[in-house]
C-alpha positions, -999 to +999 in steps of 0.1 A: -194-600+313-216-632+303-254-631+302-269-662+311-306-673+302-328-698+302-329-714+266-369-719+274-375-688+286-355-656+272-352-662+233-338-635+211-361-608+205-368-580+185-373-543+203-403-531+192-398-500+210-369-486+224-355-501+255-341-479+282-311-496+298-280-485+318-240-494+305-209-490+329-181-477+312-149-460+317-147-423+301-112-418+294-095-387+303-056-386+305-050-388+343-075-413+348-061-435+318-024-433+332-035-440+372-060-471+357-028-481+335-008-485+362-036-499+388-047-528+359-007-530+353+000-539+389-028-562+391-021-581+362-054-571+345-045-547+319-045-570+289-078-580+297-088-546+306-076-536+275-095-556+252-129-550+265-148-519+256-152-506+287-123-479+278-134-461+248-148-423+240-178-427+235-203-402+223-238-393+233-266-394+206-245-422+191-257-459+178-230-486+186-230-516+167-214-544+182-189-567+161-190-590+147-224-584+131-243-612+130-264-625+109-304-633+111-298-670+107-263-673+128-282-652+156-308-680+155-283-702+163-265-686+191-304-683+206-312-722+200-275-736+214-265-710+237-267-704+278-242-678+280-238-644+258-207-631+261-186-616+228-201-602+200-232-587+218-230-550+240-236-560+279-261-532+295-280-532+327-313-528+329-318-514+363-297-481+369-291-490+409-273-521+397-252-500+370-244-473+397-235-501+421-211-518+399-196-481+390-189-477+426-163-505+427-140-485+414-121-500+380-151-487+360-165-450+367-193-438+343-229-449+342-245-441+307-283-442+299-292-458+268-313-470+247-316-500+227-330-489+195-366-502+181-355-531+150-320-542+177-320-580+186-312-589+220-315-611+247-325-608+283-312-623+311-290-621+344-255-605+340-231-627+352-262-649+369-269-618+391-284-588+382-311-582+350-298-574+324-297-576+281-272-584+253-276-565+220-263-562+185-267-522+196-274-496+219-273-458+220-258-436+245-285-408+261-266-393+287-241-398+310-253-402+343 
């Protein structure tokens, strides 16, 4: 997923409070792992599939950092030269009807209230030019919705 901004208008930012925000993930449990396996296989889309975290266990009450951490000054950077956030940076949406609708297509299941945690810097902007949404160095899982 990339986030575009606008460089003038959606710098990095600091959360001084929590920031409630929806993820779309993929829970694994066995026969839904060998089904999408074979699905993603047959599409040609496993390898990518793969390497995203959109397949993971996730656990609620948990902070997730994103990697590679980055630091103060090379964040600065990424905020000052770039349009698009994609690695390094957890994709989240910020309105749960877009999450759910995304969920419904069928290669990712689960939508998961979170949080991204007061101190977390993160950007704002439009998920894949389309819906609103952030990208932060981490986010906690609430509950699965």
């Amino acid at each position: 997923m990339c986030l575009e901004r606008d460089l003038t208008k959606n710098p990095l930012k600091l959360a001084d409070t929590d920031i409630v925000c929806y993820k779309v993930v993929d829970i694994p449990g066995e026969k839904r792992f060998k089904f999408k396996t074979w699905l993603l296989r047959k599409l040609k889309r496993f390898k990518d599939y793969e390497t995203h975290n959109w397949l993971y266990p996730i656990t609620i009450g948990e902070i997730f950092i994103a990697y590679p951490v980055f630091s103060k000054e090379h964040l600065h950077i990424i905020d000052r030269n770039t349009k698009c956030i994609e690695g390094g940076f957890i994709h989240s949406f910020k309105n749960k009807d877009d999450a759910i609708k995304l969920a419904k297509t069928g290669i990712y299941i689960d939508v998961v209230k979170c949080i991204i945690p007061v101190g977390t810097y993160y950007f704002e902007g439009k998920n894949s030019g389309f819906t609103d949404g952030y990208a932060s160095t981490q986010i906690k899982y609430v509950k699965v919705i």
